[in-house]
MIVO-564577 format. One record per residue (C-alpha): residue number from 0; residue in three letters; chain; x, y, z. Coordinates in Angstrom, 3 decimals. Example, Ala and Ser with C-alpha at 12.3 -4.5 7.8 and 13.67 -1.06 7.14 Angstrom:
BEGIN
0/ALA/A/12.300/-4.500/7.800
1/SER/A/13.670/-1.060/7.140
% end
This chain:
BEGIN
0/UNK/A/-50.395/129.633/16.620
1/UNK/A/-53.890/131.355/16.597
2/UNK/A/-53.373/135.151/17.538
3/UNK/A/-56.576/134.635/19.933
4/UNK/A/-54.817/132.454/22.073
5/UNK/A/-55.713/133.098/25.810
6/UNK/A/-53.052/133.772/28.832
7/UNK/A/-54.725/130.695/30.235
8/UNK/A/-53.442/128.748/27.220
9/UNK/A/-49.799/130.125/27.388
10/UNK/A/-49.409/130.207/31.348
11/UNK/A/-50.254/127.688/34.120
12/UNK/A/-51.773/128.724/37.060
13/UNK/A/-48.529/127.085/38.951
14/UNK/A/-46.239/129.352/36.575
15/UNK/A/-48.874/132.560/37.677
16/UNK/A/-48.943/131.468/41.311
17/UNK/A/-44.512/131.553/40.987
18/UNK/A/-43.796/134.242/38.832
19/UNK/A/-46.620/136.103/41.737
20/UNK/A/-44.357/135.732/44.480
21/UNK/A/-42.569/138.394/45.974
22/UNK/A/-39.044/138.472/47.133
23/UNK/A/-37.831/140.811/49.496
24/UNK/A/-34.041/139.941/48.759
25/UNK/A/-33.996/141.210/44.896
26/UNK/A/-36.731/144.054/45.902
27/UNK/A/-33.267/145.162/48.192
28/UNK/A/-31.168/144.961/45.612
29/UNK/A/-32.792/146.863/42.941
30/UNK/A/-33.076/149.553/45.841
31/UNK/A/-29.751/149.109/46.381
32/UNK/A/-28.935/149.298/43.159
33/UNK/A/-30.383/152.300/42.509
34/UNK/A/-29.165/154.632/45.311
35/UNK/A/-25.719/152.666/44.541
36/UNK/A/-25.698/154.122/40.942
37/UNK/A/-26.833/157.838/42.660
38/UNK/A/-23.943/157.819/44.805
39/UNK/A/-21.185/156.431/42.383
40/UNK/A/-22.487/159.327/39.879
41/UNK/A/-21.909/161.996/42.451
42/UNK/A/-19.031/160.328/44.211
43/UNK/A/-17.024/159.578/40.557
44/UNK/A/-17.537/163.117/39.498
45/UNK/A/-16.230/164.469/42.928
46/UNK/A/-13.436/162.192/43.330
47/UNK/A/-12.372/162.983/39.675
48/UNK/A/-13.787/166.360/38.450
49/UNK/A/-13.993/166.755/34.693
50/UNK/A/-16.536/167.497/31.979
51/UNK/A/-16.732/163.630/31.406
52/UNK/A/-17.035/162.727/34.640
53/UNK/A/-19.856/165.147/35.865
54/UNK/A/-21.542/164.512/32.423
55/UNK/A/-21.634/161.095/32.418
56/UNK/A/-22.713/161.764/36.404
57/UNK/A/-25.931/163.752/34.734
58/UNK/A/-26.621/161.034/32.367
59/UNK/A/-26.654/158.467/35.223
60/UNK/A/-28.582/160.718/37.715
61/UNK/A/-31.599/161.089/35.021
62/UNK/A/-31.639/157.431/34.434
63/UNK/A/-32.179/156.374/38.285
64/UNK/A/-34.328/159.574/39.054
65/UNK/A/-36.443/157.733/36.868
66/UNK/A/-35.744/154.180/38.267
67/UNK/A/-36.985/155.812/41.913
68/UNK/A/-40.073/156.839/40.018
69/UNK/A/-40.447/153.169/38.901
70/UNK/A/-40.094/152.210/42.135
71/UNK/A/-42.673/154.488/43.110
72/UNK/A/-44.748/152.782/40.692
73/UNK/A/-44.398/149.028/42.097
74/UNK/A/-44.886/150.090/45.548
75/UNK/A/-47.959/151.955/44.361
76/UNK/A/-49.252/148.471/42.740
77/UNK/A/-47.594/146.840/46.043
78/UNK/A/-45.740/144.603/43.549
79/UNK/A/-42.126/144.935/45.534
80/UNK/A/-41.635/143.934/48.966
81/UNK/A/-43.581/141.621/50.674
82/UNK/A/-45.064/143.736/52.873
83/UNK/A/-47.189/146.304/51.944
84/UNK/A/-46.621/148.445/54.893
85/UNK/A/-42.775/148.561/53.510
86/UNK/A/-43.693/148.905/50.433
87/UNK/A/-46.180/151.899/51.569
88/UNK/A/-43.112/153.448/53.181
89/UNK/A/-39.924/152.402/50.730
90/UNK/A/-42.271/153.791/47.784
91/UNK/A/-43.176/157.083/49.312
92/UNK/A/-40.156/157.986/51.845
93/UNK/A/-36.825/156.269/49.663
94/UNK/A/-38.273/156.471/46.146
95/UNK/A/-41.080/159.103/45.595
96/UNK/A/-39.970/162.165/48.238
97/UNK/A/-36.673/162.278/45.440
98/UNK/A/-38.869/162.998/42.875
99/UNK/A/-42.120/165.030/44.547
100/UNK/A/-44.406/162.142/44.298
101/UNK/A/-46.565/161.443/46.871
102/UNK/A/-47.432/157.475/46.980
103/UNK/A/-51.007/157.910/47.788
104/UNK/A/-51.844/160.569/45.339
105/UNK/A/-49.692/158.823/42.290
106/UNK/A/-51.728/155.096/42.932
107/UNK/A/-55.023/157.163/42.771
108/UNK/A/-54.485/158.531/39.443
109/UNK/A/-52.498/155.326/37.944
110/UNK/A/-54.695/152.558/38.940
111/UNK/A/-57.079/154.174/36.654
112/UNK/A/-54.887/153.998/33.686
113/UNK/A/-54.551/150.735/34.289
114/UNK/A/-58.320/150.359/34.779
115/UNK/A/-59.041/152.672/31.793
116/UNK/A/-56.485/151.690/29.342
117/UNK/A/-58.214/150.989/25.825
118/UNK/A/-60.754/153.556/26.592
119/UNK/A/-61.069/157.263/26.333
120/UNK/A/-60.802/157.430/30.149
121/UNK/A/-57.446/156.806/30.295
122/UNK/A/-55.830/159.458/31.915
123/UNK/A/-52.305/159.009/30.176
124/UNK/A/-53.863/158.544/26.971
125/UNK/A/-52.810/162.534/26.524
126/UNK/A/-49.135/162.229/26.572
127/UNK/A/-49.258/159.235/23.479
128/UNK/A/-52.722/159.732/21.312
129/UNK/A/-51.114/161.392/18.475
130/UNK/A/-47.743/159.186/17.915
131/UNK/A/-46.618/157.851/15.468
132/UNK/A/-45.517/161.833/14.249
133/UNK/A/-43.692/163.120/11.498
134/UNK/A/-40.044/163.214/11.994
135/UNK/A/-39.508/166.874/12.364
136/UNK/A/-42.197/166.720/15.378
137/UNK/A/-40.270/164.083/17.027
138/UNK/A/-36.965/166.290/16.771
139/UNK/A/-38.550/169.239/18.286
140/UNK/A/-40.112/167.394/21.124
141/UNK/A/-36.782/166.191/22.079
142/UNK/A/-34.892/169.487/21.734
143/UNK/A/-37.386/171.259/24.352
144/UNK/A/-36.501/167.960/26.532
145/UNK/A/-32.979/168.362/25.912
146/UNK/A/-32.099/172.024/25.958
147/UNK/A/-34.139/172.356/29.745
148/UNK/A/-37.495/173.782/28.180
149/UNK/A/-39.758/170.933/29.331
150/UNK/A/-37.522/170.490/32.495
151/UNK/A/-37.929/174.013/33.485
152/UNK/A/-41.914/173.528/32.786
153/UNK/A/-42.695/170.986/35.118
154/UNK/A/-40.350/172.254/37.620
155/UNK/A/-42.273/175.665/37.703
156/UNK/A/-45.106/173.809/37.801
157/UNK/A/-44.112/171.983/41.392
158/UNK/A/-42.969/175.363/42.480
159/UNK/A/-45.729/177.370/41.599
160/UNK/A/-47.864/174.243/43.756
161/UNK/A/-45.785/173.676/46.226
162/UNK/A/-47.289/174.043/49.733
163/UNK/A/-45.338/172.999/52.971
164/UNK/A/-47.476/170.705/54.514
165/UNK/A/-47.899/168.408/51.100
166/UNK/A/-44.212/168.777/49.768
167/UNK/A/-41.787/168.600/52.524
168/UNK/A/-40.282/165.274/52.089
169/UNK/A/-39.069/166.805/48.752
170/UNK/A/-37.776/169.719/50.681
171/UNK/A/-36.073/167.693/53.157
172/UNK/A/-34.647/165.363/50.450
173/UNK/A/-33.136/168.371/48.714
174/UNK/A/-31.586/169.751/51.929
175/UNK/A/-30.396/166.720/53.187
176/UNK/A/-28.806/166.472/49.392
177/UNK/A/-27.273/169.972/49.446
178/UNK/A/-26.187/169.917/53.205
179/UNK/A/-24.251/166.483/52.550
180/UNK/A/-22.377/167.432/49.113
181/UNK/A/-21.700/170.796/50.790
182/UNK/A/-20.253/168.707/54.040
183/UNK/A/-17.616/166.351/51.242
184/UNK/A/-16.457/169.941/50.335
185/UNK/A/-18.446/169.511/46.716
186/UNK/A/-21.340/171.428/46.796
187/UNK/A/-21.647/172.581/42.933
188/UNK/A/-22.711/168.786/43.019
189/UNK/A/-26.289/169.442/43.950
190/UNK/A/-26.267/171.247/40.910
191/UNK/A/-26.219/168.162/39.104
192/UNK/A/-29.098/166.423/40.361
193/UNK/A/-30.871/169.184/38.681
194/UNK/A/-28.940/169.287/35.407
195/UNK/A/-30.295/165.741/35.450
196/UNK/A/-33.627/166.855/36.304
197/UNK/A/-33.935/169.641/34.141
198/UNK/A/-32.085/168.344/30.845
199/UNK/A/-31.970/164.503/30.938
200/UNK/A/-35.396/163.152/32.865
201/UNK/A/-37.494/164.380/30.508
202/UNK/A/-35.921/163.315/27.557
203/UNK/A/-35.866/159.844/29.203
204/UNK/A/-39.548/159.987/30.563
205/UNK/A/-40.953/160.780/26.913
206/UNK/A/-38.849/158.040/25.463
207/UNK/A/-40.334/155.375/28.239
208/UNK/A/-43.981/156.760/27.070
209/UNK/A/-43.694/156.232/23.792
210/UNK/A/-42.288/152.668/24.165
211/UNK/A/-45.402/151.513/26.468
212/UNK/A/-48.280/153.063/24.428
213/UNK/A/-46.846/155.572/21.285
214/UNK/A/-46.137/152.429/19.523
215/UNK/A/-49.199/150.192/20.254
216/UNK/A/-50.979/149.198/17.215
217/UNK/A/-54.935/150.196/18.526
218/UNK/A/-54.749/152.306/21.858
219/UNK/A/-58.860/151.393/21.210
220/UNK/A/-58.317/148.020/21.756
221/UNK/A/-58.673/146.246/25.360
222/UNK/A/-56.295/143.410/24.212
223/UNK/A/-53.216/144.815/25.611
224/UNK/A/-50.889/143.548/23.212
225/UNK/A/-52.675/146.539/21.120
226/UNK/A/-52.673/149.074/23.333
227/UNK/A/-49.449/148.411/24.619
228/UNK/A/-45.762/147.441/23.800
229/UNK/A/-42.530/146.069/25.409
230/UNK/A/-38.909/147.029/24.660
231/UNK/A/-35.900/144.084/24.420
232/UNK/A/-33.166/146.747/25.544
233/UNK/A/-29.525/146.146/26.114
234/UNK/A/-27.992/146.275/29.196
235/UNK/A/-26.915/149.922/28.603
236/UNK/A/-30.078/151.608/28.068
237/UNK/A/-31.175/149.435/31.049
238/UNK/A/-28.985/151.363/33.036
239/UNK/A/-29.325/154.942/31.473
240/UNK/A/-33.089/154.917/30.157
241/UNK/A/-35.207/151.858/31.127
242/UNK/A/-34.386/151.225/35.049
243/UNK/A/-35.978/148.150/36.644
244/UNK/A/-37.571/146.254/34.137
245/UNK/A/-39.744/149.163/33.190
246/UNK/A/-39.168/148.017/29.706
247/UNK/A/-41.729/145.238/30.176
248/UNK/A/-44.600/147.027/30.234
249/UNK/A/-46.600/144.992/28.261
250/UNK/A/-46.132/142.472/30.462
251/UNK/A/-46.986/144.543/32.984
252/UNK/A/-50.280/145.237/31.906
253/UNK/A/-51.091/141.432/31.951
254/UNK/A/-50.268/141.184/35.108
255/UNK/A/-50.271/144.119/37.801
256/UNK/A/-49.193/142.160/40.321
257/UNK/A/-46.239/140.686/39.401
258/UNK/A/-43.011/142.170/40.546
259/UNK/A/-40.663/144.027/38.294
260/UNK/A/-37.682/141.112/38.966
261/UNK/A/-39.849/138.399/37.408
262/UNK/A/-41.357/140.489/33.752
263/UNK/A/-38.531/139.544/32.189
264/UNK/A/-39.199/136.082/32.858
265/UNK/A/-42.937/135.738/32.029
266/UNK/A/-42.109/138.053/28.670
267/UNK/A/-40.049/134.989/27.905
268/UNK/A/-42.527/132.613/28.304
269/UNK/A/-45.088/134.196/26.853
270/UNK/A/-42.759/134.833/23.449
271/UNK/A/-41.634/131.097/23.594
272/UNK/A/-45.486/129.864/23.950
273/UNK/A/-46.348/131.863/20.542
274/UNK/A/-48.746/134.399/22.804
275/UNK/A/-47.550/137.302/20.797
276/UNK/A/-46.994/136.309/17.216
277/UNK/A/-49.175/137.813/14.877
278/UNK/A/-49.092/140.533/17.547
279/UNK/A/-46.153/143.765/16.572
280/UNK/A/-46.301/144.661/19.965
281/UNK/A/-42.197/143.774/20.757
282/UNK/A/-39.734/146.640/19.982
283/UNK/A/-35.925/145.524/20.147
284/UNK/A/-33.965/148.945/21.426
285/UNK/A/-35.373/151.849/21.791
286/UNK/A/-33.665/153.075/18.109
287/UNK/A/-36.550/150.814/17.468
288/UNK/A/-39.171/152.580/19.774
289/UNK/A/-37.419/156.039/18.107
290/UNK/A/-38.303/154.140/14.293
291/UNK/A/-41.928/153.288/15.356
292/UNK/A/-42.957/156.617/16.655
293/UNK/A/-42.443/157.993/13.385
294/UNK/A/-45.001/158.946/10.874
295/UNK/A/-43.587/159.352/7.208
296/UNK/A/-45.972/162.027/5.763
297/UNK/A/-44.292/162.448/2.279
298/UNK/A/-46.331/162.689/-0.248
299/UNK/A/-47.038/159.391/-2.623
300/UNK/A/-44.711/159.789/-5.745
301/UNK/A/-46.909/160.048/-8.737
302/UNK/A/-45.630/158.480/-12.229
303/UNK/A/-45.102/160.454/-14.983
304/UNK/A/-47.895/159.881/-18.360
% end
């Protein structure tokens, strides 16, 4: 098929008008699903205490701090619930006082990514321009993610900002955290919300970014199966590093307003329709999204006279 071929060629309107509509029933259950996963990582490691146990805890705590982030996200695009008052209040009370975001604030600033994305203007552009890198800079981004040093950035950052009137739902969420693990008689468990926090999220977050733009083809292009790029993951980096169809991103980008739950089924359209061939825009794992993001610079052998 002819890599211009249009949406409109590779989607009805009656497939757009169904894969639109919102369901408040698997909204639920990836909310459910999320806070479920919290509270078997803390309850597992207190039930059973053990370096396995509280590590694999950490592992799952960074994975669905992130997933309440992405949450965050499709309430912010009011892409979730039906309503947008619930999503206005799941989004900013149950998924983004977690994680310091404030709903109103974070739709501001993303909407124009969305709006901006191809250009110069876009305001995430910053955290992908320069990929792919050279192997070596890969590793040492990584290591500052994994040994705390970004963690510890960002979270001096929100401390150094923090004023009470703007940041008390994280405040409350913390104390409400602390106050309940201290009440089960385990409260060295708060601790590892922020081992997660610190060591894990960041790590995860940088591997998410370069999956949706550090591997597009032409960030100058408007087409967005340039600019941006979709990940095929297994069901196990679902769970630890691409929560709630985030993976889908390029997808996504087609379509703002389609909820998370039904990506996966309009990437599979799309991909049986022929809409991306031509197009390396699909990464399968995110070994492959690690591959992609790298730069060989070594120099061109040259033959001996």
């Amino acid at each position: 098929m002819s890599n211009t071929m249009k949406l409109s060629e590779a989607l009805t309107k009656d497939e757009l008008r169904e894969l639109r509509k919102k369901s408040d029933l698997r909204a639920l259950a990836t909310l459910v699903w999320n806070w479920g996963l919290i509270f078997a990582a803390f309850a597992v490691a207190i039930i059973w205490p053990n370096p396995l146990t509280i590590l694999a805890g950490i592992l799952i705590l960074g994975g669905r701090q992130l997933g309440l982030g992405i949450i965050n996200h499709d309430c912010a695009h009011h892409a979730f619930f039906k309503s947008q008052r619930v999503d206005d209040f799941v989004g900013h009370w149950i998924a983004g006082a977690p994680m310091n975001i404030s709903l109103p604030a974070y739709r501001a600033y993303h909407l124009k990514h969305h709006k901006y994305a191809g250009t110069p203007d876009d305001p995430d552009i910053i955290f992908v321009k320069n990929y792919p890198v050279p192997k070596d800079s890969l590793r040492r981004k990584f290591v500052r993610d994994l040994t705390g040093q970004t963690g510890l950035r960002d979270t001096l950052r929100k401390i150094r900002s923090f004023k009470l009137s703007r940041n008390w739902p994280w405040l409350t969420f913390h104390i409400a955290l602390a106050g309940t693990l201290t009440a089960v008689g385990a409260p060295w468990a708060y601790l590892m919300w922020w081992a997660a926090e610190l060591f894990i999220y960041p790590a995860i977050v940088r591997l998410r970014q370069i999956g949706e733009h550090g591997t597009a083809k032409d960030r100058t292009s408007l087409d967005p199966r340039l600019n941006t790029g979709t990940t095929v993951a297994p069901f196990w980096q679902r769970v630890l590093i691409a929560p709630n169809d985030v993976n889908y991103h390029l997808e996504h980008h087609m379509f703002a307003s389609i909820p998370p739950y039904r990506l996966k089924r309009l990437h599979k359209l799309l991909s049986s329709r022929g809409y991306y061939e031509t197009f390396d825009c699909i990464s399968h794992g995110y070994d492959d999204v690690i591959r992609r993001a790298v730069r060989n610079d070594a120099p061109e052998m040259v033959p001996a006279e």
